[in-house]
N, C-alpha and C positions, 0 to 999 in steps of 0.2 A: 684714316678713321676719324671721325667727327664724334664729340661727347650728344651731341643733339638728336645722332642717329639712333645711339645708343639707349636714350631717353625714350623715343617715341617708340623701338624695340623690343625692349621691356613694357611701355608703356600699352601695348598691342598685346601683351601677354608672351612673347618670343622669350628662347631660353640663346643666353650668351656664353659665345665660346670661350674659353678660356685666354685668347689672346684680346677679346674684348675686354675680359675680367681687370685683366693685369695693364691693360690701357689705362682704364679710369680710376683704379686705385693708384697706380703708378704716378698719372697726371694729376689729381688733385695732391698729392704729397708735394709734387713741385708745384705747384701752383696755375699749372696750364688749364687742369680742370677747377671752374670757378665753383665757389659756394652755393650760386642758386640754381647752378645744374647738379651736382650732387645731392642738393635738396630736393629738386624733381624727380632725378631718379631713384632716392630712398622712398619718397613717397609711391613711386611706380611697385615698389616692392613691397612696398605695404599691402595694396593694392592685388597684384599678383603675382606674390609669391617667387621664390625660385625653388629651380630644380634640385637635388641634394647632391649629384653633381659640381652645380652652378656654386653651393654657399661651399662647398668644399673647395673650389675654387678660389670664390673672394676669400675665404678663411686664409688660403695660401696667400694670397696676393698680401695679406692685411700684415702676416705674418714675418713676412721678407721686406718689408717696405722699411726698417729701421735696422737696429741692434739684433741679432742675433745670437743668441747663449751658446755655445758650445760646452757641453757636459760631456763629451764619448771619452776623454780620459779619466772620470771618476768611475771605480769600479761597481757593478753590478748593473741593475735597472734602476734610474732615476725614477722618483716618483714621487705625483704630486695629488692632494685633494684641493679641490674647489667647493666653495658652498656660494650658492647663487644669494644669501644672504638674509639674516634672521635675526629673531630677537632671541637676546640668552644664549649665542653660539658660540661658544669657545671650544669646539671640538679642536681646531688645529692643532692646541696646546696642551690637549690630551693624545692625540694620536700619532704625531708628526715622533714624539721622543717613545711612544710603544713600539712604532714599528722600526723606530731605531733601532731600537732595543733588544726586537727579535732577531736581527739582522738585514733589515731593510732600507734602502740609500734613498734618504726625501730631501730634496733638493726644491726648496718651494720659495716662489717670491712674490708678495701678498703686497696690495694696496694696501689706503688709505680709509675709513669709514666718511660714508655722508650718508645722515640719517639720524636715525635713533642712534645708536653708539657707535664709538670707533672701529675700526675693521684691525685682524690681528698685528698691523703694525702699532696701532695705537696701544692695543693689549699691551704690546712688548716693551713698548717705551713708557709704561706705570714704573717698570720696575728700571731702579737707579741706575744709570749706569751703562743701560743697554746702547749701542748705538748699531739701528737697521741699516744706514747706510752705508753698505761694504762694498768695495771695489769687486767685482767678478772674483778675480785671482783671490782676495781674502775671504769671501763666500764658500770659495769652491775644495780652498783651506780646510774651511771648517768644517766641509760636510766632507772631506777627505778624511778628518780626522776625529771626528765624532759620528758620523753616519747620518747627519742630519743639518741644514742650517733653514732658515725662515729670515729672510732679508724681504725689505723694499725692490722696488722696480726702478729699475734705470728710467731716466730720463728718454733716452734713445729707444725703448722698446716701444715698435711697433705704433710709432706715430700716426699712422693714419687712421686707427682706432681712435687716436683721441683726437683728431680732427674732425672723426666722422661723427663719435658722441656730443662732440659741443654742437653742431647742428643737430642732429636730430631730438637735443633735450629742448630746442627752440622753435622745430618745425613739425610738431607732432608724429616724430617717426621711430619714438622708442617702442612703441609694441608690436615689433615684427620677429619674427620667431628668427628667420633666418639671419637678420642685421644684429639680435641677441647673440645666437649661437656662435657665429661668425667674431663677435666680438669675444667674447669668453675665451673662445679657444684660440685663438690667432696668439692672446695674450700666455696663455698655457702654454702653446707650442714654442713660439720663438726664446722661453723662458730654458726652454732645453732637456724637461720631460722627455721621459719617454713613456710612462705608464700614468693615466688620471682617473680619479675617481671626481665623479663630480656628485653632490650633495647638492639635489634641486630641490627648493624647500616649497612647501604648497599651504597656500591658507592665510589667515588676516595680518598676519605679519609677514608676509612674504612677498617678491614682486609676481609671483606665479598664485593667483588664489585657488585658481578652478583646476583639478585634478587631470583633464583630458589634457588642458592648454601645457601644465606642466609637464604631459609626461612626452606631445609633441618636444617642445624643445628639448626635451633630452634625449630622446630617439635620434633629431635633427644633430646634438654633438656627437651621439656616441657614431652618428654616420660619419661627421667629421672625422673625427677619430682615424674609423677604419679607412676614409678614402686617403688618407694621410701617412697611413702604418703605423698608430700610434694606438696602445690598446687602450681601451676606455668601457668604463662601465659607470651608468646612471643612476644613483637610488636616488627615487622621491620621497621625502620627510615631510611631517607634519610640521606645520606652526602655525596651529590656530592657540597655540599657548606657546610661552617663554620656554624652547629647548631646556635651558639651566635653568634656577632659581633665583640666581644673578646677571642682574643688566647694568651694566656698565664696567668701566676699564680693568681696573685692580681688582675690584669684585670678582670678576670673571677669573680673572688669573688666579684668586683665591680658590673659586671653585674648581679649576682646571688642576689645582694642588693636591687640594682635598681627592680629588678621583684618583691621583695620582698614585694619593696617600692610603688607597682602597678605602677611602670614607663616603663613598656614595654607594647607594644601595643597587644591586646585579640589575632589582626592577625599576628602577628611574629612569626616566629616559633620555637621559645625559646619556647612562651608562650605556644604554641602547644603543645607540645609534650612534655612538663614538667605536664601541665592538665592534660593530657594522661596518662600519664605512672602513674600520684598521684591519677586519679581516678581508675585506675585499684589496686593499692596496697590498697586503701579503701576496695573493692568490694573483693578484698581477702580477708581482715582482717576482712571483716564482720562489718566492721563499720558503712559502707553502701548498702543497697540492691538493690537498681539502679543506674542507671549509674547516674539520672537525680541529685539524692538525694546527690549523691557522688558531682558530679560539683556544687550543690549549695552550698556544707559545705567546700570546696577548694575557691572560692570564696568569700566567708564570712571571711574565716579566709588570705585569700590574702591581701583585702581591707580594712578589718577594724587593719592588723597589728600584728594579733594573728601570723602568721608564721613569720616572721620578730624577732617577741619579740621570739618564741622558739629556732629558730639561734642564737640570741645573750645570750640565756640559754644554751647553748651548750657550745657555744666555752668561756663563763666565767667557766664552771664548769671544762673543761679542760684547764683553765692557763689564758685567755685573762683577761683583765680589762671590766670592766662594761662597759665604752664607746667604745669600740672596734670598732661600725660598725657607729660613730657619722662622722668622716672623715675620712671615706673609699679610698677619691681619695688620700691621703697620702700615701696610700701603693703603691702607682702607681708612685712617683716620680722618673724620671729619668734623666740623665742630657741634653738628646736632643728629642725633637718628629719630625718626620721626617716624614712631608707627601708625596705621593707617588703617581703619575699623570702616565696616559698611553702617552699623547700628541695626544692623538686620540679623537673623540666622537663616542661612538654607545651606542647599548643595551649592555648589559653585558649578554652573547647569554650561558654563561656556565664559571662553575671554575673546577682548580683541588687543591681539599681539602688537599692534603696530599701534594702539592708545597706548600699552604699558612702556614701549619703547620710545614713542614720544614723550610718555612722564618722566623718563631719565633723562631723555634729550633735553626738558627746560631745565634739568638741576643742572647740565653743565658737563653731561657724558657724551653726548653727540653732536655732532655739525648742521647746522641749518645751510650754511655755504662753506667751501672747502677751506677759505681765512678764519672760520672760528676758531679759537683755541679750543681746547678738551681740559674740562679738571679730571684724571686719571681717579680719584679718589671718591667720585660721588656717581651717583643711580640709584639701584633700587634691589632687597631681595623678597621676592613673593617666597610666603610659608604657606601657600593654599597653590593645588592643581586642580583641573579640572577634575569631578567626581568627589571631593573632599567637601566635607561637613563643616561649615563657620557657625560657631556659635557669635550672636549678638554683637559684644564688645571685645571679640578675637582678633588681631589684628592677622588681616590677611598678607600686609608685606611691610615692611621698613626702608622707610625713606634716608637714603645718607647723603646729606646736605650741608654744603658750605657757603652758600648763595641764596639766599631766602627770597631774592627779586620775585621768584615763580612759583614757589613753594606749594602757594595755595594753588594755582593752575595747575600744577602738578599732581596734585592731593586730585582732583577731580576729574583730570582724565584717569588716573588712575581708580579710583570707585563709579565709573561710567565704561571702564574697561572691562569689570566682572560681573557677570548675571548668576544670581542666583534664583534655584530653583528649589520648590516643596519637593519633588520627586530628585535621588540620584540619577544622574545621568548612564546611559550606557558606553561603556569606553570607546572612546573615541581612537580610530588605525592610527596608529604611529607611523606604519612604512608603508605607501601606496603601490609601491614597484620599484621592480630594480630593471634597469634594463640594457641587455647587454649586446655587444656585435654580433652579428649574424654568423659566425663562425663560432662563437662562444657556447649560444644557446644550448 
């Protein structure tokens, strides 16, 4: 078997067998297949496509190509969510310790953020003390003994993902549904899941904007899913605004507190779509058989504190102190807050998510390249949503700043990110579709 064949096969639009599949992922891992034939043939994909078959294939192949989790000695249904990534999203840190909480075994291990802010490992590491990187065996520990743990990724998992992403962020070959899907899940599967919810997020803070394109690639995982036997289900979310109110590290944690702490409102849509996503990871796990039963045992344990106390079981058993989550706003201290006025009045008629996200990225919440540091204590909170009324000299969000280098650059993406209009707007969907495997429907 030749990588060249394989090129010009794909290249011809041909769908490849499964022993083709596991050649050339197999060969570029060791080195036999080179860089600019893997470049060729990601571009061939680009191009046309594969079969659902075929990415369930490579997804396998991508899967097996390093470290592998084993989880089948932790009791029940492991489970994990994904969010393809957002501004303002700290659901993990609201949902992972609810459905502990209900009874539900989440076993989940989260990058690194690049971008507007850190991704939940950065979250976890605001707070003192934490340290994400747990040997398997003390991971496995703690979700043995709390029902939940949220660690970093090995080094060894599933390397030829990150083989393949450092070319294709080079050779223009990241917008291919299947070489997306394939990546996501290859990373979910060898993690040792058995049940995932994935949170595809749609709109100007998102890498999915257009509604169709986002709800193909999630049709294309949750195929994955089922060709693999691993149960999965899709919701599409909104993010043509900030999920939370808070963008950036601690912030976010602070908000993820407060829900915890039942201080966010049933109709915000934090609350939303945190419910959402925790009652579907129930109805996977089998913890709960309807939807209705699943929202009563999420709310039980919201209210009366049961998810709150398995958060702070968590992040004690990975390093924090007992009081960790007592003064939360102490991780938020910065040396200036800086509110932030249009000079205008209207409805706040639309935003764009991924300007407010890059205004916390220049204060020093996010990564430009993976060597940046992160200050944990600075971003931004918006006091206006979309449909909300500013008056004049209201300050629409606050700036928490300890680096003034970009301040003002900040300030203006941030007042170039909101349009305001004379007319309110009409509410904008929160949830575009949920989409599940063909046996579920």
């Amino acid at each position: 078997m030749r990588m060249v064949d394989l090129i010009l096969k794909k290249r011809a639009g041909g769908a490849h067998t499964p022993e083709e599949i596991r050649f050339l992922v197999d060969g570029f891992v060791q080195g036999d297949v080179k860089d600019y034939q893997m470049s060729a043939w990601m571009m061939a994909v680009c191009f046309n496509g594969m079969t659902a078959a075929e990415t369930g294939e490579l997804t396998r192949a991508m899967w097996h190509s390093g470290e592998v989790v084993d989880l089948s000695d932790l009791p029940g249904v492991k489970l994990d969510k994904h969010s393809t990534g957002g501004v303002g999203d700290t659901t993990t840190l609201v949902i992972a310790p609810l459905v502990a909480a209900c009874g539900g075994t989440v076993a989940k291990m989260s990058g690194r953020g690049l971008g507007h802010t850190g991704g939940t490992i950065d979250k976890l590491e605001a707070i003192p003390g934490v340290n994400i990187a747990q040997p398997i065996e003390d991971f496995k520990r703690i979700v043995r003994q709390t029902g939940l743990c949220v660690t970093g990724q090995t080094g060894d998992l599933v390397p030829a993902d990150k083989l393949m992403y450092a070319l294709r962020d080079v050779t223009g070959t990241v917008q291919s549904i299947p070489l997306i899907a394939s990546s996501i899940m290859s990373k979910k599967l060898a993690a040792g899941t058995d049940a995932i919810v994935l949170d595809v997020k749609v709109g100007s803070g998102a890498f999915m904007q257009a509604v169709e394109e986002a709800r193909e690639l999630a049709q294309t995982m949750v195929q994955i899913g089922e060709h693999v036997g691993r149960k999965t289900v899709a919701i599409l979310t909104d993010m043509n605004q900030p999920l939370g109110c808070a963008v950036g590290n601690a912030l976010e944690v602070r908000e993820a507190v407060q829900m915890l702490r039942g201080e966010i409102p049933e109709g915000d849509p934090l609350y939303k779509v945190c419910m959402l996503l925790a009652t579907n990871m129930l109805l996977l796990g089998g913890v709960a058989h309807t939807q209705a039963v699943a929202e009563a045992l999420l709310n039980r344990a919201l209210y009366d504190g049961a998810g709150l106390k398995k958060l702070r079981e968590m992040l004690v058993a990975l390093g924090a102190q007992e009081n960790c989550l007592e003064n939360i706003d102490a991780l938020c201290t910065v040396r200036r807050q800086v509110p932030v006025t249009l000079g205008r009045a209207g409805f706040v008629g639309g935003m764009q998510a991924e300007a407010i996200g890059q205004a916390a990225q220049m204060l020093g919440a996010g990564r430009a390249k993976k060597t940046d540091a992160i200050d944990p204590a600075v971003g931004l909170v918006m006091h206006k949503r979309q449909g909300d009324y500013v008056l004049k000299d209201e300050p629409v969000a606050t700036l928490y700043v300890n680096d003034e280098a970009r301040l003002e650059e900040a300030m203006q993406a941030l007042k170039g990110a909101i349009r305001l209009e004379s007319e309110q707007p009409a509410p904008a969907p929160l949830v575009y579709d949920v989409v599940r495997a063909a046996q579920e429907r």
